[in-house]
C-alpha positions as YAML, in Angstrom:
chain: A
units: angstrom
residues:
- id: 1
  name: UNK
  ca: [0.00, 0.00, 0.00]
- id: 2
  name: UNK
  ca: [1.27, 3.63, -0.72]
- id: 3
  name: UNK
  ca: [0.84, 6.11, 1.79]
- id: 4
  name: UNK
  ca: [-2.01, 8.04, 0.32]
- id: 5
  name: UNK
  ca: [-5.96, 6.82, 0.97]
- id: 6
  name: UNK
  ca: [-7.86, 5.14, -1.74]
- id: 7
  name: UNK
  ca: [-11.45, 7.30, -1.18]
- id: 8
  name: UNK
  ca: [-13.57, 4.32, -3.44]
- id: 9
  name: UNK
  ca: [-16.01, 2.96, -1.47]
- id: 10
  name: UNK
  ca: [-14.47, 4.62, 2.24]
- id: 11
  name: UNK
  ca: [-16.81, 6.33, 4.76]
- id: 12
  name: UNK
  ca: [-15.60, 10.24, 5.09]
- id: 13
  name: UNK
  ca: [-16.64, 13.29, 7.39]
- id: 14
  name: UNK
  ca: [-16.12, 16.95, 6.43]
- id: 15
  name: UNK
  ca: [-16.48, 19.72, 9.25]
- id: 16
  name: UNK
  ca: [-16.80, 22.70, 7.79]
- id: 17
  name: UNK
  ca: [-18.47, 21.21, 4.75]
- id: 18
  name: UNK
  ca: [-21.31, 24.06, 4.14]
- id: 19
  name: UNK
  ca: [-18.77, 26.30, 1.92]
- id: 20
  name: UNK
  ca: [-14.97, 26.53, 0.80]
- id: 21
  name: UNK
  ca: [-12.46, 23.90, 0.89]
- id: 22
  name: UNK
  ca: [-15.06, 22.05, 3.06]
- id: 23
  name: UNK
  ca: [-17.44, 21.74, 0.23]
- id: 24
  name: UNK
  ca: [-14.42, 20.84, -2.21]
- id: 25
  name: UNK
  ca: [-13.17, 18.36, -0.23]
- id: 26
  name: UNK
  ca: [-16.85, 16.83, -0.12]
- id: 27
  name: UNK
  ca: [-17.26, 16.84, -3.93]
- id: 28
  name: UNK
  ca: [-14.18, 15.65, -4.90]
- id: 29
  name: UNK
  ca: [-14.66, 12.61, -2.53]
- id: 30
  name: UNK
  ca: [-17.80, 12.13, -4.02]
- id: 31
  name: UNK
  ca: [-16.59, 11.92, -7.64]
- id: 32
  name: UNK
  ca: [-13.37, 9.63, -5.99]
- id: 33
  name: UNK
  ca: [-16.11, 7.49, -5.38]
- id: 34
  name: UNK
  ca: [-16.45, 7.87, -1.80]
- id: 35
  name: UNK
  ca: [-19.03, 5.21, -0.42]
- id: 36
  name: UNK
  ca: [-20.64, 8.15, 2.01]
- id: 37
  name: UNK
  ca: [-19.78, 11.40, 2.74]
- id: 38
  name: UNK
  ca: [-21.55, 12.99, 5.70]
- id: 39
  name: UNK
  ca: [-20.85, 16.45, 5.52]
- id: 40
  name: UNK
  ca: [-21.21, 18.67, 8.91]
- id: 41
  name: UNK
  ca: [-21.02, 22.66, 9.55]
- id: 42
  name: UNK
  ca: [-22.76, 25.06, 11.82]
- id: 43
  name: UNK
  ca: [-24.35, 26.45, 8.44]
- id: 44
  name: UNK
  ca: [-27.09, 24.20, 7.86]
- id: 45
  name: UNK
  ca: [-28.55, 25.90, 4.58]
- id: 46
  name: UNK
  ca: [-24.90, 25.62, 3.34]
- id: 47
  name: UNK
  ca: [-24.62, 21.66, 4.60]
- id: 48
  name: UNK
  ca: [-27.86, 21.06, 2.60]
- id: 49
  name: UNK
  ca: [-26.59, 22.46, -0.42]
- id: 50
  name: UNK
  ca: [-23.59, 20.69, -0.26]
- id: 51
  name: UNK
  ca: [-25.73, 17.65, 0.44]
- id: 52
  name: UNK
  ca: [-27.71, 17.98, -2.47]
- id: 53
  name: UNK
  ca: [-24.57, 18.90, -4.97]
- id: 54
  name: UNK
  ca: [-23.18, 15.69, -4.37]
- id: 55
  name: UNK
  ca: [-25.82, 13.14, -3.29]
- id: 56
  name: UNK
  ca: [-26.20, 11.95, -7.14]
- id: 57
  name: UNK
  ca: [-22.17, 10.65, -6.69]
- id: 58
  name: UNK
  ca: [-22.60, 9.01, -3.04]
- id: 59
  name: UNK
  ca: [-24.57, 8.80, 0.06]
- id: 60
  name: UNK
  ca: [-24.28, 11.66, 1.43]
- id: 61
  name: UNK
  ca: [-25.83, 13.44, 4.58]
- id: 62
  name: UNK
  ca: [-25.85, 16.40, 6.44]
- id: 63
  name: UNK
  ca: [-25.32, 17.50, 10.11]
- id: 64
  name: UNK
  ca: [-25.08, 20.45, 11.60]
- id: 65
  name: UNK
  ca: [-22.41, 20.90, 14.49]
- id: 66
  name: UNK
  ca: [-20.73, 23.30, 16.37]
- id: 67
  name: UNK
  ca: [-17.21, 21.85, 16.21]
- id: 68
  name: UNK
  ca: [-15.95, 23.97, 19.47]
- id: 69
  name: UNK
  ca: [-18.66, 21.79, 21.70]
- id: 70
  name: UNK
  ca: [-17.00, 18.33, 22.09]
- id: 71
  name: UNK
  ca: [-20.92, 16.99, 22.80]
- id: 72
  name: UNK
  ca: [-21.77, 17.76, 19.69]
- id: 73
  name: UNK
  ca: [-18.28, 16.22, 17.53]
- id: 74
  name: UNK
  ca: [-18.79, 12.90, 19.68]
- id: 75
  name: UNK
  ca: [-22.76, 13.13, 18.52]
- id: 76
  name: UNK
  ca: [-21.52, 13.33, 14.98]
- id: 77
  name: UNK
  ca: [-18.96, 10.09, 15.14]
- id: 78
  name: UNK
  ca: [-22.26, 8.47, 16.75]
- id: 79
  name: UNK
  ca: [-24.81, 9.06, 13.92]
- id: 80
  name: UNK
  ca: [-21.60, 8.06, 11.07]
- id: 81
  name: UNK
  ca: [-21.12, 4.85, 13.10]
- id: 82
  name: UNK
  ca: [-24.48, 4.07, 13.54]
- id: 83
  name: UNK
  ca: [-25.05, 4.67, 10.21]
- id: 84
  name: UNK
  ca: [-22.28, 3.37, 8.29]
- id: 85
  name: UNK
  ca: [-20.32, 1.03, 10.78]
- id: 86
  name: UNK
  ca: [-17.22, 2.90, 10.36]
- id: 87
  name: UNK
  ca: [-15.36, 5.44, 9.63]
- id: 88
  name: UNK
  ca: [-12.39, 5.68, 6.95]
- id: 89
  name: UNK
  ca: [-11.55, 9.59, 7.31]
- id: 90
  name: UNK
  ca: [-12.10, 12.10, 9.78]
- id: 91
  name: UNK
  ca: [-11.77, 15.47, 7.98]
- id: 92
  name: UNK
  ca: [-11.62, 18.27, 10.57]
- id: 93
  name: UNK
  ca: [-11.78, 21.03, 8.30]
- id: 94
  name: UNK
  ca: [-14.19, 23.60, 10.39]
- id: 95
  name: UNK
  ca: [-11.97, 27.17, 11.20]
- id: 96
  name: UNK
  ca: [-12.77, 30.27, 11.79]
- id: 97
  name: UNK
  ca: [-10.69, 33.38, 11.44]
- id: 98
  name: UNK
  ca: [-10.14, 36.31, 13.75]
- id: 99
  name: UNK
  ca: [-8.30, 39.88, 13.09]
- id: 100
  name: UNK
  ca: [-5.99, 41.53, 15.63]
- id: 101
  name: UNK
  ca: [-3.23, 41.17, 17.68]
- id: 102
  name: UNK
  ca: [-2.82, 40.30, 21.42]
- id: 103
  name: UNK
  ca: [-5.27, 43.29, 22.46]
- id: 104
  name: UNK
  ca: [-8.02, 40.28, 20.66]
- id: 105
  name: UNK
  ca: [-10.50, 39.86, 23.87]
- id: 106
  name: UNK
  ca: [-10.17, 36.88, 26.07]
- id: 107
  name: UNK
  ca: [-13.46, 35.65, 24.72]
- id: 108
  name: UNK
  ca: [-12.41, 35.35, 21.56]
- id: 109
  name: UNK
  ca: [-9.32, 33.81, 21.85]
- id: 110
  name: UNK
  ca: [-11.18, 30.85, 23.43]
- id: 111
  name: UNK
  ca: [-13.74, 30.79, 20.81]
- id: 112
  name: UNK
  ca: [-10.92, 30.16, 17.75]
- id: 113
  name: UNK
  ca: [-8.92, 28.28, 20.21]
- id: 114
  name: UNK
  ca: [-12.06, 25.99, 20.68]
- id: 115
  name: UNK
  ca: [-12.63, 25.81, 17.03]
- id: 116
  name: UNK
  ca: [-9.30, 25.69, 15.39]
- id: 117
  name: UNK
  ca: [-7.84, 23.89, 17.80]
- id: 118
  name: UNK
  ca: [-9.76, 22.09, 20.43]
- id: 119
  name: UNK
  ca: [-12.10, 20.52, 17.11]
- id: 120
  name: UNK
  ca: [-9.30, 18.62, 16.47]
- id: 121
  name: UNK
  ca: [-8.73, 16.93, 19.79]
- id: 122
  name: UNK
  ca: [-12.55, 16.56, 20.25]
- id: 123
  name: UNK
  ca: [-12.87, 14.68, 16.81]
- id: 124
  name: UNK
  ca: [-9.41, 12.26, 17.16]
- id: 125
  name: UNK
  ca: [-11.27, 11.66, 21.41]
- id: 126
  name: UNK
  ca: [-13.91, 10.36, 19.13]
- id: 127
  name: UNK
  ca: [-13.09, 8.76, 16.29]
- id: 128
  name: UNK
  ca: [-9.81, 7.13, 17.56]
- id: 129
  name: UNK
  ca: [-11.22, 4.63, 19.55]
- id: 130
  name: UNK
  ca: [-13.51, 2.86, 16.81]
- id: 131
  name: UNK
  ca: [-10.08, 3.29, 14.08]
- id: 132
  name: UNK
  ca: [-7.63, 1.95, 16.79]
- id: 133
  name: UNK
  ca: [-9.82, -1.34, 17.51]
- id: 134
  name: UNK
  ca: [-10.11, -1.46, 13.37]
- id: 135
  name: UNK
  ca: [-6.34, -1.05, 13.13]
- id: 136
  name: UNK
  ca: [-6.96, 1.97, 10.43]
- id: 137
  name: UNK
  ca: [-8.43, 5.08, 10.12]
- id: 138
  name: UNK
  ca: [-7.24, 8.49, 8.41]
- id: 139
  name: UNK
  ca: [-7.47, 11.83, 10.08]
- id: 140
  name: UNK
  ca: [-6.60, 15.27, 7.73]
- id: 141
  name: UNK
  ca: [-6.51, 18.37, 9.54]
- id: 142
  name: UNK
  ca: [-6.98, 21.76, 8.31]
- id: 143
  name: UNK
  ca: [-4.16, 23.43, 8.77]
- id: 144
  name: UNK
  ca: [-3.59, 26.37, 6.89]
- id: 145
  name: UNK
  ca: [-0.26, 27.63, 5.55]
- id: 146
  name: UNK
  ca: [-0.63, 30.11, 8.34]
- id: 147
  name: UNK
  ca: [-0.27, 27.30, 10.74]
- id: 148
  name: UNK
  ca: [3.84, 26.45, 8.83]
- id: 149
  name: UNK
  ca: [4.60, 30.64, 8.50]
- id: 150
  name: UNK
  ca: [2.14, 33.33, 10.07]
- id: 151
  name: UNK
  ca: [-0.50, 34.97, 9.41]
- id: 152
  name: UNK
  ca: [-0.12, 38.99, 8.96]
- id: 153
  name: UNK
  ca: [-2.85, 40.96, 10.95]
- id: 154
  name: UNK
  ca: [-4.32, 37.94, 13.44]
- id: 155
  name: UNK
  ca: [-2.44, 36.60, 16.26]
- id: 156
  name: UNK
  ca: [-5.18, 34.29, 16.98]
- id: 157
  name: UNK
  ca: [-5.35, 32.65, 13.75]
- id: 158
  name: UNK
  ca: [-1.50, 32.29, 13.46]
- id: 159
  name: UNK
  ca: [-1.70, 30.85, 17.07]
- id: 160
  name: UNK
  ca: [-4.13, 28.50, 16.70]
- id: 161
  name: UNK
  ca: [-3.06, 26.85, 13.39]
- id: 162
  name: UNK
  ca: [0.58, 26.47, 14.77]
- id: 163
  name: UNK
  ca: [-0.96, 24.39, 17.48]
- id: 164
  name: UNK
  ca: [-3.44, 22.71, 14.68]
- id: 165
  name: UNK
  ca: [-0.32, 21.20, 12.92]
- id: 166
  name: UNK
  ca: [1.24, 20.67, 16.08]
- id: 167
  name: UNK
  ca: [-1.28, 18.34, 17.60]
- id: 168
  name: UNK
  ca: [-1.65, 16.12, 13.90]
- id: 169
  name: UNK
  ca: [2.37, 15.90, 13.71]
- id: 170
  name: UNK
  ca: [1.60, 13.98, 18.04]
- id: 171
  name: UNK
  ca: [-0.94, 12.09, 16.40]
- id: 172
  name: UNK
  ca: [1.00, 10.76, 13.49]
- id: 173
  name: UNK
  ca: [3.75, 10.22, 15.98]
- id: 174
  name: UNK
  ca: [1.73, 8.20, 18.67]
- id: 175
  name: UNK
  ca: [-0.54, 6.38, 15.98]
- id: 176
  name: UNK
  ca: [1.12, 5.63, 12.93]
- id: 177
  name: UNK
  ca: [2.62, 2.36, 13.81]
- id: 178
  name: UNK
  ca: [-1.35, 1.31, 14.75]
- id: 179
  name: UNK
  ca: [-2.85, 2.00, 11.52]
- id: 180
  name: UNK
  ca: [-3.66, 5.68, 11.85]
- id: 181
  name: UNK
  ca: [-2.70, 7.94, 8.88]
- id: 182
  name: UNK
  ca: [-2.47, 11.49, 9.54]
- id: 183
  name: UNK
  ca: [-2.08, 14.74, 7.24]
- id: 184
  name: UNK
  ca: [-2.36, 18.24, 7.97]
- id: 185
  name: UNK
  ca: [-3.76, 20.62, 4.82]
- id: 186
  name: UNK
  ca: [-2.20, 23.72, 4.63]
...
């Protein structure tokens, strides 16, 4: 086997699905051939038309989450494994962005720490478990290039995707030799 995921016939979840590379990466794993793709956001007119733009290609749902509340990332693993039994790839692509420097209020800080980072460790809490006792599973983790350089004008967002692609480079580290593949898109 090569090191890049076969997406005929696998089981995949987009966050962030409702609009930009979210709603890319959903079509173009439905025209891979993707078995299902359940695509989530917080933007549920978005999720359905993503839904509908691809449901000739695959089974495809919708779900709308808020990726920041880990209740509601475990509740999305639930209905995919309920659904389809598995779960080939976990695509935590949800972000937000935020302007300004370190003057950005507290509040905020937690909110795109919650979303561009804690998203991440909420979805591998939930989907690990079920890949580990499969012995395979693929996480990709939006990253952004601002996560490998900086981003000019937003401390938060340069913050937060720094710690993004720190946390997949742990889990490639701690999981690869069990079957977990990991990638980071920037």
């Amino acid at each position: 086997k090569g090191k890049t995921m076969q997406i005929k016939d696998k089981v995949v979840v987009v966050t962030g699905g409702a609009s930009g590379i979210g709603t890319s990466l959903c079509e173009r794993f439905a025209a891979e051939g993707a078995r299902a793709v359940v695509v989530s956001d917080i933007d549920q007119a978005g999720i359905d038309e993503t839904v509908k733009s691809i449901a000739g290609q695959t089974q495809a749902i919708g779900f709308k989450v808020d990726v920041g509340k880990e209740e509601e990332v475990e509740a999305l693993v639930q209905v995919a494994l309920s659904k389809y039994g598995h779960i080939d790839l976990f695509c935590s692509n949800a972000g937000i962005f935020t302007a300004g420097g370190e003057d950005v209020s507290t509040k905020a800080w937690q909110t795109i720490w919650d979303i561009n980072v804690m998203a991440h460790v909420f979805a591998a809490r939930s989907v690990l478990p079920s890949m580990l006792e499969r012995g395979e599973g693929y996480l990709l983790n939006t990253s952004s290039a601002a996560g490998l350089l900086s981003q000019v004008g937003s401390a938060p967002y340069s913050v937060t995707k720094h710690a993004a692609i720190g946390f997949a480079e742990w889990l490639s580290i701690t999981y690869g030799n069990r079957g977990i593949k990991v990638s980071a898109l920037c």
